[in-house]
N, C-alpha and C positions, 0 to 999 in steps of 0.2 A: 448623464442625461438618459442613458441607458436604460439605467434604474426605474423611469418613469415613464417606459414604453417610446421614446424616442429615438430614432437610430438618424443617423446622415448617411448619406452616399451611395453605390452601386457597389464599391467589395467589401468583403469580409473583415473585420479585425482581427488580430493576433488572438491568442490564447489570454492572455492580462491586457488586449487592449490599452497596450501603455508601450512606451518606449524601449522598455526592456523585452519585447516579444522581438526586436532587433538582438541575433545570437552575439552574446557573450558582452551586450551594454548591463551597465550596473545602475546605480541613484542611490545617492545617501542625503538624509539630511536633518538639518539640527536645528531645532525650533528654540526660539528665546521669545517664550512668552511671562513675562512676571510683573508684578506691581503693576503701577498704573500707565507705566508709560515703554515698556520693554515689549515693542511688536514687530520682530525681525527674524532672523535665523539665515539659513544660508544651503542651496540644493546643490549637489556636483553631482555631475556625468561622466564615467570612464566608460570611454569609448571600447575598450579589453581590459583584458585581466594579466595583460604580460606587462613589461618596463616601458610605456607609450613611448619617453621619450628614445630607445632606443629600437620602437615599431611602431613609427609615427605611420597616422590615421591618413589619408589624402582630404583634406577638406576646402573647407569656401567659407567665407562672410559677406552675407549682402548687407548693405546699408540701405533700409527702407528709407527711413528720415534718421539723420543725423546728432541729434538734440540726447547724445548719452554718453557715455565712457566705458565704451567696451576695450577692456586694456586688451594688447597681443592682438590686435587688427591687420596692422600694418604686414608682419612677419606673414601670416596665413594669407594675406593678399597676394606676397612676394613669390612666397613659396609653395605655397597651396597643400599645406598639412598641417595637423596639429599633432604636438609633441607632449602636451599633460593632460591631467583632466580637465572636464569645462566646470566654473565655478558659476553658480550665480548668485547673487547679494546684494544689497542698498548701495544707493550712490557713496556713499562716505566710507563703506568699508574696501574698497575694491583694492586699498592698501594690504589691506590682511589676507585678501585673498590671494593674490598674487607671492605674500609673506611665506603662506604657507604652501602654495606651488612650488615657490623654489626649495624648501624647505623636504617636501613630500618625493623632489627629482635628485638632488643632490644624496637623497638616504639612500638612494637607489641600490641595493648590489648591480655593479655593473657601471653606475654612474660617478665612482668616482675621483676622473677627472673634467666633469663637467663643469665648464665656467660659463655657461648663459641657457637662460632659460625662459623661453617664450610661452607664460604663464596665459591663460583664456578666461581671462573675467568679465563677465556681464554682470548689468545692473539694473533694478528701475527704484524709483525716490519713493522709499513707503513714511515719510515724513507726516503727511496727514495723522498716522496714528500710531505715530514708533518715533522715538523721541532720537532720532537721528545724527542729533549733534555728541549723543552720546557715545556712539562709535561703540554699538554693544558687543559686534560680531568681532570675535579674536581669530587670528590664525590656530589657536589649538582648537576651537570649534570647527572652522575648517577640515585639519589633519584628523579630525573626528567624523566628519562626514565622510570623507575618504575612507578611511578606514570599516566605515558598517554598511558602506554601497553594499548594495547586494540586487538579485533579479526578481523577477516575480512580480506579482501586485505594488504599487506604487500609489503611495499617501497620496489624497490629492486635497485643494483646499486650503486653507487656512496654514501651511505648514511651512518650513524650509523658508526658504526667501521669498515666498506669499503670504510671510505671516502677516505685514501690515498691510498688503497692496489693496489698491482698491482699484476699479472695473464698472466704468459706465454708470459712477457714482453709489453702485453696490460693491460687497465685499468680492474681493479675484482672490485672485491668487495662483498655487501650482494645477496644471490640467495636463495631461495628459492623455494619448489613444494611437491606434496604431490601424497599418491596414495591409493584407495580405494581397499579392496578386493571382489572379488564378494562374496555373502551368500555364496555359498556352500563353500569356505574357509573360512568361518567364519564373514564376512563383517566388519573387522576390516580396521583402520585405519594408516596409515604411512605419518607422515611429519618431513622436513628435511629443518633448515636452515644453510649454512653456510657464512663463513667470507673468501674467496677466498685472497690469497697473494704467490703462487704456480708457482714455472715451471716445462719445462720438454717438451716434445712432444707435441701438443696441438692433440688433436681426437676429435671431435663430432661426434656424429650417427655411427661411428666406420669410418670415413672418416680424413686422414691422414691432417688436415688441417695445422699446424706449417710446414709439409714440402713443400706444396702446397704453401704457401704462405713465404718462405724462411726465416721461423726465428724459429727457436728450439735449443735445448740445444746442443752443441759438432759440431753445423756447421762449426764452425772455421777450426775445424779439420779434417771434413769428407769432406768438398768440400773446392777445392784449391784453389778459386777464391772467397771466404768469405771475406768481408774486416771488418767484425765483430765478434764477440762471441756472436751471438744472444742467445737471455733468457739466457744468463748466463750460468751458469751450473744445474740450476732447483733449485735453493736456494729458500728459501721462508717458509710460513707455510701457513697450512690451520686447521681451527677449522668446527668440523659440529657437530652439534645438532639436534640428530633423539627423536622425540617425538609418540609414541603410544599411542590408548585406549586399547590395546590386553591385557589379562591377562596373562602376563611376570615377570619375578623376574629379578634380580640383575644377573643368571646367563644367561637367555635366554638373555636378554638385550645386556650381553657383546657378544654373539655370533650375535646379529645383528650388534652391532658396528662394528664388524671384517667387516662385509658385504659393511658396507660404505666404509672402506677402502679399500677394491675391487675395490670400482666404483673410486673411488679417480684415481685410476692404469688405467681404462677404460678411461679417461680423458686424457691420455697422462701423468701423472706423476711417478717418479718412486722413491718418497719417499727421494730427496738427499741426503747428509749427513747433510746439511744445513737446513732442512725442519721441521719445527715442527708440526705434523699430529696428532691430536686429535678428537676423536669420543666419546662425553657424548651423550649417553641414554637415556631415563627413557621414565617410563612408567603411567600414569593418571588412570589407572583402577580403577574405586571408593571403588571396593571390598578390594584395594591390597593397599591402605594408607596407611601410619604407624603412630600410631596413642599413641604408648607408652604404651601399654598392655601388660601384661607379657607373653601370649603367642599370636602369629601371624598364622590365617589359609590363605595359601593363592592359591586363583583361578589362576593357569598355566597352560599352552599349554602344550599339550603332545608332547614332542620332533619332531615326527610324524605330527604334523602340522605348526611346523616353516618353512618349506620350502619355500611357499607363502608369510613371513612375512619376510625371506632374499632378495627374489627377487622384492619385493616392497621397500625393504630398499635402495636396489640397483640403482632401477630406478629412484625414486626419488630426490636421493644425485647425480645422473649424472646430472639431469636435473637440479634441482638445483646450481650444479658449474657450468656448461652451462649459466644460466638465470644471474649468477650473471658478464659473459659476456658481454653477450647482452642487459643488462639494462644499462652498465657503459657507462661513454660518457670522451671523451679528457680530460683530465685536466692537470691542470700547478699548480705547486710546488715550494718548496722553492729550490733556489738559480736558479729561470728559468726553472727548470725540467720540461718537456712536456710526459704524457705520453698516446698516442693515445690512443683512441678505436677498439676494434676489428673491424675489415671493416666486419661491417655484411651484409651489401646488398652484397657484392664480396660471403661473404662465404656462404650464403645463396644459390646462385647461383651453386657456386661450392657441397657445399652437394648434393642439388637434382637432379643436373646431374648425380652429380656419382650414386644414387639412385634411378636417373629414377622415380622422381615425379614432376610432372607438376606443 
């Protein structure tokens, strides 16, 4: 949204305003777009560039709403680290992903006498226009994602595991942004990507745009001359993935997670019953590894200075669902499904009027 004179928030974003502006996070991902009805693909997150499972990350999962299948929950609840890369993909392939998890820990030098492995797969249902029963995502597309993660600028858009999703009845997809803190708060880092597939009200910049533009959730029923049930009823899911260097545990972690889901609500969404809303964590601090030593000292923020590191988490994961608007473009699905793009020149328009920027 950048691109069109729009910024969020009061700090600064990283250098690539993406996720990977967090030192030493990666992003790979493998698009399957073909024929008429192939609209999927699949994005991973390594959290570092060394054997995770043998310098597991400290992290969290919040469960916004419950309504998805994020595999490897339980473990990261228990323990409060993740030990592979994070995967994310369509409801149906979360077997492959996980396939190729264990597949990707087991090759490991160093790993191997490992017998278990608590794999991190996220999902949302891109079925509307990815012929989903096909199970197109393989584990060697996976072990391919992994393999070409790299830093820097990050696809966003229509790609990876937002090739089919859809977003408040327009096209989503992956989004991505990041936000720097100044020194005196520490000059810690916040990035956020997510997997956009959500409705509900649409809001940019705090600007009512789903109603502005006559398509939100319950118009059917609140204006008498609807001849639709625009966005549905806000069905969908969203997964996000906030990465920090800040020195946080497994519990400060989950209390930022909460923070994403905040901004998830500032976006016009209101969690439906249908909605599967997840927020994994973690944190890169090289001090705070875990590294399998009997005891663990670990460098943490004093409660007292998270507040800076909630409201970067914030900004970030708006702008991030935002971006993963504005990168998506029209596309067509199986059985004909069309499912536009947000008319961003119109809404562009209509934001900075109502904000009074030129």
């Amino acid at each position: 949204m950048r691109d069109y004179g729009l910024s969020y928030g009061v700090f600064k974003t990283g250098k690539y305003n993406a996720i990977t502006d967090v030192s030493g996070v990666t992003v790979g991902q493998v698009t399957l777009n073909k024929g008429k009805d192939m609209r999927t693909g699949v994005t991973v997150i390594l959290p570092h560039q060394g054997n995770i499972f043998r310098k597991k990350v400290p992290a969290a999962i919040y469960l916004g709403n419950g309504f998805g299948k994020l595999a490897g929950y339980s473990q990261v609840k228990e323990l409060g680290n993740i030990e592979t890369p994070i995967v994310l993909t369509n409801t149906l392939n979360i077997a492959a992903g996980l396939d190729a998890l264990i597949t990707h820990t087991i090759n490991q030098p160093g790993n191997e006498n490992v017998r278990s492995v608590n794999g991190i797969v996220g999902e949302t249902n891109d079925g509307g226009l990815n012929n989903i029963r096909a199970r197109y995502v393989k584990p060697e597309h996976v072990l391919q994602a992994i393999a070409q993660a790299k830093g820097g600028p990050v696809e966003e858009g229509c790609v990876g595991a937002g090739t089919g999703t859809i977003c408040f009845s327009w096209k989503g997809g992956i989004g991505t942004s990041s936000r720097v803190l100044p020194k005196d708060l520490g000059g810690y880092t916040v990035g956020v990507l997510v997997q956009t597939n959500y409705g509900g009200i649409l809001e940019i910049c705090g600007v009512e745009v789903g109603r502005k533009l006559n398509d939100y959730s319950f118009r059917k029923s609140v204006e008498a001359d609807a001849k639709k049930e625009e966005a549905k009823k806000g069905d969908g899911s969203c997964m996000i993935v906030v990465a920090t260097d800040a020195p946080v545990d497994a519990r400060q972690l989950e209390r930022m997670a909460k923070r994403a889901f905040m901004a998830l609500a500032k976006t016009g969404s209101f969690a439906s019953n249908g909605s599967g809303d997840y927020i994994i964590a973690f944190s890169v601090c090289p001090e705070n590894l875990i590294e399998g030593e009997e005891t663990h000292t670990f460098k943490v923020l004093d409660n007292d200075q998270m507040s800076p590191m909630f409201e970067a988490t914030i900004e970030a994961t708006c702008e991030a669902l935002w971006n993963s608007l504005f990168a998506a473009e029209t596309t067509k699905g199986i059985n004909g499904k069309v499912v536009e793009a947000l008319p961003v020149e119109k809404v562009v328009k209509m934001i900075k009027k109502e904000k009074g920027i030129k």
